[in-house]
C-alpha positions in Angstrom: 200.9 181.1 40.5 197.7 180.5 38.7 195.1 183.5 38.0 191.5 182.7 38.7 189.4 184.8 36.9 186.6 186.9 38.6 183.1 184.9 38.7 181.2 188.1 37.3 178.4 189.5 39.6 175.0 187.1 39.2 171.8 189.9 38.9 168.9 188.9 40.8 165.5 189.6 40.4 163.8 193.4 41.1 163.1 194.1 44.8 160.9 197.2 45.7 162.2 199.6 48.5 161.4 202.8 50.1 157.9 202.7 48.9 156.1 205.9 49.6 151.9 205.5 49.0 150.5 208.3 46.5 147.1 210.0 48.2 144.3 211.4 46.9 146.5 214.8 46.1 150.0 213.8 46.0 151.8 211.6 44.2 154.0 208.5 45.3 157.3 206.9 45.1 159.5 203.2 45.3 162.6 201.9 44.5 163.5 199.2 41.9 166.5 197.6 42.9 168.6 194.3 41.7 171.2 192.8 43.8 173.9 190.3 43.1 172.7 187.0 44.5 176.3 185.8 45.1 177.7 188.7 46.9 175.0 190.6 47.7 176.4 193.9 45.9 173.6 196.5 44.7 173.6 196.5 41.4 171.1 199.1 39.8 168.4 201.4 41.8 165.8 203.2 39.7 163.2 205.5 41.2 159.6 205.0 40.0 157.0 207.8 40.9 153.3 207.1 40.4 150.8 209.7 40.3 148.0 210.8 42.8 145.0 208.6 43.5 142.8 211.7 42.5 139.8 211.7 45.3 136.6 209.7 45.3 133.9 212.1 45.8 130.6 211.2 47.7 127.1 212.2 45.9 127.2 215.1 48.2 124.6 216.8 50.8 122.5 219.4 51.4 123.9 221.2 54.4 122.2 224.7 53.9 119.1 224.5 52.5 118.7 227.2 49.5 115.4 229.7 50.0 113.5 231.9 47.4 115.9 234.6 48.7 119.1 232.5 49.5 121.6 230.3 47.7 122.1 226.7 49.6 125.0 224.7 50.0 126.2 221.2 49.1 129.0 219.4 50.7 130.8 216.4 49.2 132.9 214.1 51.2 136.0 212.2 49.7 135.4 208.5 50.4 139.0 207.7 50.6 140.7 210.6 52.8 137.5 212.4 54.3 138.3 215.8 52.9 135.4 218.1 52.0 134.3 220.9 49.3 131.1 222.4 48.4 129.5 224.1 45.8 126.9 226.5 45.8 122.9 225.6 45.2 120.9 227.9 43.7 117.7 229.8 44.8 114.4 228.5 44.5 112.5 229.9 42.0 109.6 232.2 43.2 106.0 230.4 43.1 104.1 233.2 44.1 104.2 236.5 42.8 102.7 240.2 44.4 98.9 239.4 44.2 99.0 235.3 43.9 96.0 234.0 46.6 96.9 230.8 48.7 94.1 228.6 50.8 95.2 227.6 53.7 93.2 225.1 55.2 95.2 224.7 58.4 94.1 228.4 59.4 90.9 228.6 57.3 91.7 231.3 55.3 92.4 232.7 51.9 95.8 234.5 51.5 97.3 237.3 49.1 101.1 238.1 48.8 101.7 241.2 49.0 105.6 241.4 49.5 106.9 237.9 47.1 108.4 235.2 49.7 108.0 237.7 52.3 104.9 238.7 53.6 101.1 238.2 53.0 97.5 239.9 53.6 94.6 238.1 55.7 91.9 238.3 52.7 88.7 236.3 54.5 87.9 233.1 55.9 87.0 230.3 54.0 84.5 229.6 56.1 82.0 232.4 56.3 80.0 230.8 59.2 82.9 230.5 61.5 82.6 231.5 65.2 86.0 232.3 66.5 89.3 233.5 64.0 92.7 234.1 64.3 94.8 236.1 62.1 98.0 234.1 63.0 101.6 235.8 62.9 102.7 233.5 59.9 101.9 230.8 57.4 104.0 228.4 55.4 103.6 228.5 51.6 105.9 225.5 50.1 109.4 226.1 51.8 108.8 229.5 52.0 108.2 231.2 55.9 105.7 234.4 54.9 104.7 237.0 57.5 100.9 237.9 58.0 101.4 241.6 58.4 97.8 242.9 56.7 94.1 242.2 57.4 91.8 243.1 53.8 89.3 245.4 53.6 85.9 243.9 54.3 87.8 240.3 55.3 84.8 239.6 57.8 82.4 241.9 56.0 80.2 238.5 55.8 80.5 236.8 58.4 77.6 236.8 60.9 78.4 234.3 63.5 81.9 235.6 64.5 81.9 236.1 68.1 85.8 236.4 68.8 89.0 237.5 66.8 92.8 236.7 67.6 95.2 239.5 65.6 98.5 238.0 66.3 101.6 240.4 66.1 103.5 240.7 62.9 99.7 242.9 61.9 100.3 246.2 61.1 97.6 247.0 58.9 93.8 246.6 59.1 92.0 247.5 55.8 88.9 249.7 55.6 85.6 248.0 56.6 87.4 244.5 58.1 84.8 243.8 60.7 82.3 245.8 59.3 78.5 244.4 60.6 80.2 242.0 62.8 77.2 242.1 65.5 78.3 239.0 67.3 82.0 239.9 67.6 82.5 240.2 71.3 85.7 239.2 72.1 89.0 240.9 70.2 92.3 240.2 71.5 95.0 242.0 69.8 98.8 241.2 70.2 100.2 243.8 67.7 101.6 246.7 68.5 102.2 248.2 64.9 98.8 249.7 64.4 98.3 253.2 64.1 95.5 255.2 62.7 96.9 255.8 59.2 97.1 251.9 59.2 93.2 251.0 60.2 90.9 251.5 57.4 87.9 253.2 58.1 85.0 251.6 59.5 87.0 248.8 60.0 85.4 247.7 64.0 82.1 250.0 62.7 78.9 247.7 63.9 80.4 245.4 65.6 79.0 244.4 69.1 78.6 247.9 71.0 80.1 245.9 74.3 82.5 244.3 72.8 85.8 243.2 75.2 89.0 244.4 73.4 92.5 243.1 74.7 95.8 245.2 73.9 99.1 245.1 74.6 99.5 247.2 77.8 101.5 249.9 76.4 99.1 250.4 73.5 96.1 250.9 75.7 95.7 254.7 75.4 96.5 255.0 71.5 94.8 252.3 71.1 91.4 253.3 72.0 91.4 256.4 69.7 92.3 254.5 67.1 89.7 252.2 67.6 87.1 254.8 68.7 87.6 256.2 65.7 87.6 253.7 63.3 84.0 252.9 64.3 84.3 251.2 67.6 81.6 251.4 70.0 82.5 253.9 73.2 80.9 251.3 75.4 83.1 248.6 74.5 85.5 248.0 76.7 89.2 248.3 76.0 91.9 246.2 78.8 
């Protein structure tokens, strides 16, 4: 009997197996493994782990825009997995203060703020020689939305051509002497329904054209004309 000794197992190279892919938040995994090229017999196995890809975040995006009153928000977006996060934006900061005037050529008119990022007060017209007006409900200042809730005292004081006035309805206040010598002012439509008599300065329709056509919300009519009457209106103007 002769003893042939055993060949001794032959390692061959490293194969990698059970590979799992690391993400942007989790880590990964794979298998190093070496077989024996003559019999096939698995000869070592070592796990490697390999660490999370981290994510790949976008330059982000405004997706609420921040006010004078509000924070904002900005969204970023992972290029590799799509996942999201924000982060706050803050406030703007306040351009106009209690007092500050603003021109506003769209609506020909000077404004003053009165309430900051909130609310402003028709001062006068730009344009002295102008015909028809209208106090409009709002104006845009920058970003910033602001309510026209005041007319100023002696706003059309000077103004000598007006024949017709819009008041729009955020208005709830009418300073003393507005329309004050207004002889050509025929026409007044008024949308408002916040006026009362503590709230129309006096004087303010004194002079104006004794028949003048006055417009008012339907439910207004009768509190309307004393106030009006009052505050110098004519008695033959007409109120509808």
């Amino acid at each position: 009997i002769t003893t042939i000794p055993a060949k001794g197992h032959v390692a061959g190279e490293k194969k990698i197996e059970n590979v799992t892919e690391s993400t942007c938040e989790n880590g990964g995994s794979y298998d190093e493994v070496i077989y024996c090229t003559v019999c096939g017999k698995e000869l070592s196995r070592t796990t490697i782990k390999t660490e999370a890809k981290g994510h790949k975040w976008d330059s982000g995006k405004i997706t609420k825009e921040p006010t004078y009153t509000e924070q904002g928000t900005r969204t970023y977006t992972c290029t590799v997995c799509g996942k999201t996060k924000t982060e706050t934006v803050d406030v703007l900061k306040e351009e106009y203060n209690v007092g500050s005037t603003y021109e506003d050529a769209t609506t020909n008119a000077i404004y003053r703020v009165i309430v900051p990022n909130q609310q402003v007060e028709y001062v006068c017209p730009i344009d002295k020689k102008l015909k028809k007006a209208t106090i409009p409900s709002q104006i845009k200042i920058g970003n910033v939305t602001y309510k026209v809730t005041a007319i100023g005292g002696n706003a059309f004081k000077k103004c000598k051509n007006l024949t017709s006035i819009t008041i729009e309805k955020n208005v709830s206040k009418i300073g003393s002497k507005a329309f004050y010598n207004c002889k050509k002012l025929k026409n007044i439509k008024i949308k408002s329904k916040k006026l009362t008599l503590k709230k129309v300065g006096k004087s303010a329709f004194k002079s104006i054209n004794k028949k003048a056509k006055i417009t008012v919300p339907k439910s207004k009519k009768k509190s309307y004309k004393k106030i009006l009457v009052k505050r110098g209106l004519s008695k033959k103007a007409k109120i509808k």
